[in-house]
N, C-alpha and C positions, 0 to 999 in steps of 0.2 A: 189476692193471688198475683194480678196484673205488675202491683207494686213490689210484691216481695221477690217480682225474675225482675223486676228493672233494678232494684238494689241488689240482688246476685250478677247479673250482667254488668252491673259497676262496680263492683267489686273483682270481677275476676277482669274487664279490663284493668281494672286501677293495676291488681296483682301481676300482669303481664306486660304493662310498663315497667315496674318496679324490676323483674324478673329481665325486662332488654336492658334497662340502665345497669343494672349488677352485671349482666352478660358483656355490654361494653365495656364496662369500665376494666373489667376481668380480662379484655380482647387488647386494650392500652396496656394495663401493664405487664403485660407476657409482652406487648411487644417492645415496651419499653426494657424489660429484662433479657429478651432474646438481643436487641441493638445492642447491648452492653457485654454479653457474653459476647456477641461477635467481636465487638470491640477488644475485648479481653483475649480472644484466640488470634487476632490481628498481631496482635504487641507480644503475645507469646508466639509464635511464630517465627515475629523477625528477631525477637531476641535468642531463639535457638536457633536459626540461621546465621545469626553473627557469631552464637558461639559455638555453631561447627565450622562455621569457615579458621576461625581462631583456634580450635583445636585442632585442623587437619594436618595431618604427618606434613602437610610438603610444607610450610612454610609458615614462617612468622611476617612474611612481606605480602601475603597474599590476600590479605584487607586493603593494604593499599592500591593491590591491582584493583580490586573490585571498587574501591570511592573511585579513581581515574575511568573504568569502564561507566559508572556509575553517571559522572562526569560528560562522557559522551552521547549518555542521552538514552544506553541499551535499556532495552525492556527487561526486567529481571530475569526473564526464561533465557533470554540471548543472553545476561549476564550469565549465569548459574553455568548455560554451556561452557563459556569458553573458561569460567574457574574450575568445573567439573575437570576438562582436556586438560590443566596444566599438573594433577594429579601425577602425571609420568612424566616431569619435569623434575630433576633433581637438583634444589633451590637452592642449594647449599653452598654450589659451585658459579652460582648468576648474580649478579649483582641485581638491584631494583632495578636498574634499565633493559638492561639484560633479557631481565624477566618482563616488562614491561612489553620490551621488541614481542619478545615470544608469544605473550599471550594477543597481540594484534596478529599476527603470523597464524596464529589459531584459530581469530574471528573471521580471518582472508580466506581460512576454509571450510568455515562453516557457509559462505555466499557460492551458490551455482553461479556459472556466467558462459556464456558463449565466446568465445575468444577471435571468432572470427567475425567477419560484416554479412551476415544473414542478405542482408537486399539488395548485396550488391552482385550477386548470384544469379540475381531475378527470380520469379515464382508470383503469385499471389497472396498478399497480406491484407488480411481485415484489422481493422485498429479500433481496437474498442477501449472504454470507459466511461466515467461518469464525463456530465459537463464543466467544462472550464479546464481538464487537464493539459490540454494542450495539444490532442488528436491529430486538428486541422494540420496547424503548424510544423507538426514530427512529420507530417505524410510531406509537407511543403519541402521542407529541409532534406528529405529521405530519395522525392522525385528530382526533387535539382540539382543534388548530387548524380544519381543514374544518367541524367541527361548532359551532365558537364562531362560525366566519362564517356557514356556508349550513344549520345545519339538521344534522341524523342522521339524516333519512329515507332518504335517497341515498346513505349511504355503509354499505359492509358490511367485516368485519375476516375474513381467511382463512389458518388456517394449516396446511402440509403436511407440521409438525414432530411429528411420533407416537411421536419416540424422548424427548421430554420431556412429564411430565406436567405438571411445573410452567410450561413453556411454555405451556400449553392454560389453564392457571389464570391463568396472568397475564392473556391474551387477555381468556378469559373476564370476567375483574373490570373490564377497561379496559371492555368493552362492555356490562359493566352501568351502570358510570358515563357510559359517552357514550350510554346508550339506543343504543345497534347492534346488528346482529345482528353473529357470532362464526361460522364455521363452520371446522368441523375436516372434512377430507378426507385419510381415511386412506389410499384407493387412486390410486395417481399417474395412474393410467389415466382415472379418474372426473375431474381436473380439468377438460380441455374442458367439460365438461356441465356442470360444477359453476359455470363462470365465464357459458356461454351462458345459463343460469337467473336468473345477476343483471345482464344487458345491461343493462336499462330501469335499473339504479342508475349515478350519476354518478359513485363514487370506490368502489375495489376497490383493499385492500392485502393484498398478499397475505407471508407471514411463513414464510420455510421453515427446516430445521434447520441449525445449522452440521456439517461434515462433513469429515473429512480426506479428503483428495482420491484417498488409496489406496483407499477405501469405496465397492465395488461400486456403492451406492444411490445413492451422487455424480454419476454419470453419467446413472444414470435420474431424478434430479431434472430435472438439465438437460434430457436430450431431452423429458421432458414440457412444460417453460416454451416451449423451441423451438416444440411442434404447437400452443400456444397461441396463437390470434391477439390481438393488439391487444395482451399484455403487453408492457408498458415495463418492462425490468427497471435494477437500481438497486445497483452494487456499495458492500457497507456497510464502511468500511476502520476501521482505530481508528487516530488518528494516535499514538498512544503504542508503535505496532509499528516493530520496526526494519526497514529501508531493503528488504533480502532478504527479508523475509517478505509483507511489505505488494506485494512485485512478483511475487512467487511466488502470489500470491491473486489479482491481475488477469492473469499466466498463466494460472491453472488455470479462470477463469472465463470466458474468451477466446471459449470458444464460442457463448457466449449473445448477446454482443455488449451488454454496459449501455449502455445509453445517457447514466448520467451516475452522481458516487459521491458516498456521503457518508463526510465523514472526523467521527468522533465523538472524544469524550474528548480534545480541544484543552484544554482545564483542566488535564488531567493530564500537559501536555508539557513539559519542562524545556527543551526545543532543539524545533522545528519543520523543523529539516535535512532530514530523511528524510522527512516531507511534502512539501515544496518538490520535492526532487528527484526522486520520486514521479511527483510531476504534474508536472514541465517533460519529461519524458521519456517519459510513456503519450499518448494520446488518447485521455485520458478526462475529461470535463470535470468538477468540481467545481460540486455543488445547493449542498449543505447543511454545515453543519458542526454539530457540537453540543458547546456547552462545561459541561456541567454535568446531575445528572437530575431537576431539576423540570419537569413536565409542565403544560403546552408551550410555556415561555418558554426553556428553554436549547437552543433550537435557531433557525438565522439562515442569512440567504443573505448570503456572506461572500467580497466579489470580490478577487482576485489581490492588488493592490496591500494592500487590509485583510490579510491571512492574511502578508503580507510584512512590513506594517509589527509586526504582531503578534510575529513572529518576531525582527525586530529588537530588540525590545522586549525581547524572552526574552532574549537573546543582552546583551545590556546590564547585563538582571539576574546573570546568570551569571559576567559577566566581572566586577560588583560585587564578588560572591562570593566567586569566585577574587583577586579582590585582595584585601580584605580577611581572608582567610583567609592569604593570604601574608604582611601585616603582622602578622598575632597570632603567625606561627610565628618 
């Protein structure tokens, strides 16, 4: 009896191996056939996507707009807009450049932007983002400007970054040079009090730490900026970040609500693509941008149509590039 449940017990394990390896093997090829369906609705897709752009009433030139957008780098959604808007364009009467102009004229209004110099108004601004975008520096560029206009009495420099010491050093050195005061607050909680202290000052920038957004203290930075009254905050983006990261930062920042972004390190952009499509598709509007780090002349208020033609610009040199590169090979 002993023997004949030890050869049923191995038997129904043997059977229950057999029964996980048929189960696997069954769980591979569903997925191997669902990647290839997907693959399959990928290609069908863009091929009815070309061939509605190819059949739409307005044009036979409007493939070409879309390789030249294509060109500059837009993400398809930002692409699809501005071919969507040239629909009440009648192409008949435009030539390709024409038409060309126009649907840039089109992408210049899909970007929000502030027309005017937000800080140079004064108020309170906190500058947030991740690290390495360029925070410190925009606050550098942003104070030494105010202070070559109205003075250094009225303006104080604050930062809430305690995880860098050389953070604190830079501050400190910019505020020796502009005559300002500096203040570091280490406790999140002490901010209010810390900001009600310097009411009667006209310009408060405030400098916090970059932070991956899995980091407990990421959240309590925010809800402190939140109980702050009158902070204007200011999302600091680097336009040399790609398309998913840079939107993934005005996600995770979403609660604060910026009221306007600067895109820094424009210098350092081979394509402007992922900029553009950036900003045709958040509501966030575009201050500042900064192209360079001498303080405080590489920083500019830079409206749609500029940052577009810029881009074109880029895309010109690029496609030099790539031709000539094709002739030498």
């Amino acid at each position: 009896s002993r023997t004949t449940r030890t050869d049923t017990q191995a038997a129904t394990a043997s059977h229950n191996d057999e029964e996980l390896s048929r189960l696997h093997h069954e769980i591979i090829s569903m997925r191997v056939a669902f990647e290839a369906q997907l693959q399959s609705m990928a290609a069908t897709q863009e091929w009815q996507y070309e061939e509605q752009l190819s059949n739409q009433t307005i044009l036979p030139i409007t493939l070409d707009i879309k390789r030249r957008l294509n060109a500059l780098g837009l993400s398809r959604a930002c692409n699809d807009q501005v071919i969507r808007s040239l629909r009440t364009v009648d192409d008949k009467s435009l030539s390709k450049e024409s038409l060309w102009g126009e649907s840039l004229a089109r992408l210049a209004h899909l970007i929000p932007a502030i027309s005017n110099d937000p800080v140079a108004t004064g108020g309170i601004y906190a500058f947030l983002g991740t690290t390495g975008v360029g925070k410190t520096t925009t606050i550098a560029k942003l104070a030494a400007r105010y202070v070559i206009e109205n003075g250094a009495d009225d303006v104080v420099l604050i930062t809430t970054d305690t995880y860098r010491i050389a953070a604190h050093d830079q501050l400190r050195s910019l505020g020796k040079i502009l005559n300002v005061h500096v203040e570091v607050v280490d406790d999140l909680q002490l901010l209010p009090q810390v900001l009600l202290s310097y009411s009667n000052k006209a310009l408060v920038l405030i400098d916090t730490p970059g932070m991956s957004y899995s980091d407990p203290l990421f959240k309590q930075h925010l809800q402190a900026l939140n109980r702050c009254r009158h902070v204007q905050t200011c999302l600091t983006l680097s336009a040399n970040s790609q398309f998913q990261m840079m939107q993934a930062t005005v996600h995770s920042y979403r609660d604060v609500k910026p009221r306007f972004c600067v895109m820094t390190k424009i210098d350092e952009c081979a394509s402007l693509g992922d900029t553009l499509s950036l900003l045709s598709t958040n509501d966030l509007p575009l201050a500042y941008i900064t192209n360079g780090q001498s303080v405080p002349d590489d920083l500019s208020i830079m409206k749609p149509h500029q940052l577009i033609a810029k881009a074109v610009s880029l895309m010109k040199i690029n496609n030099h590039a790539n031709s000539h590169s094709n002739q030498s090979v």
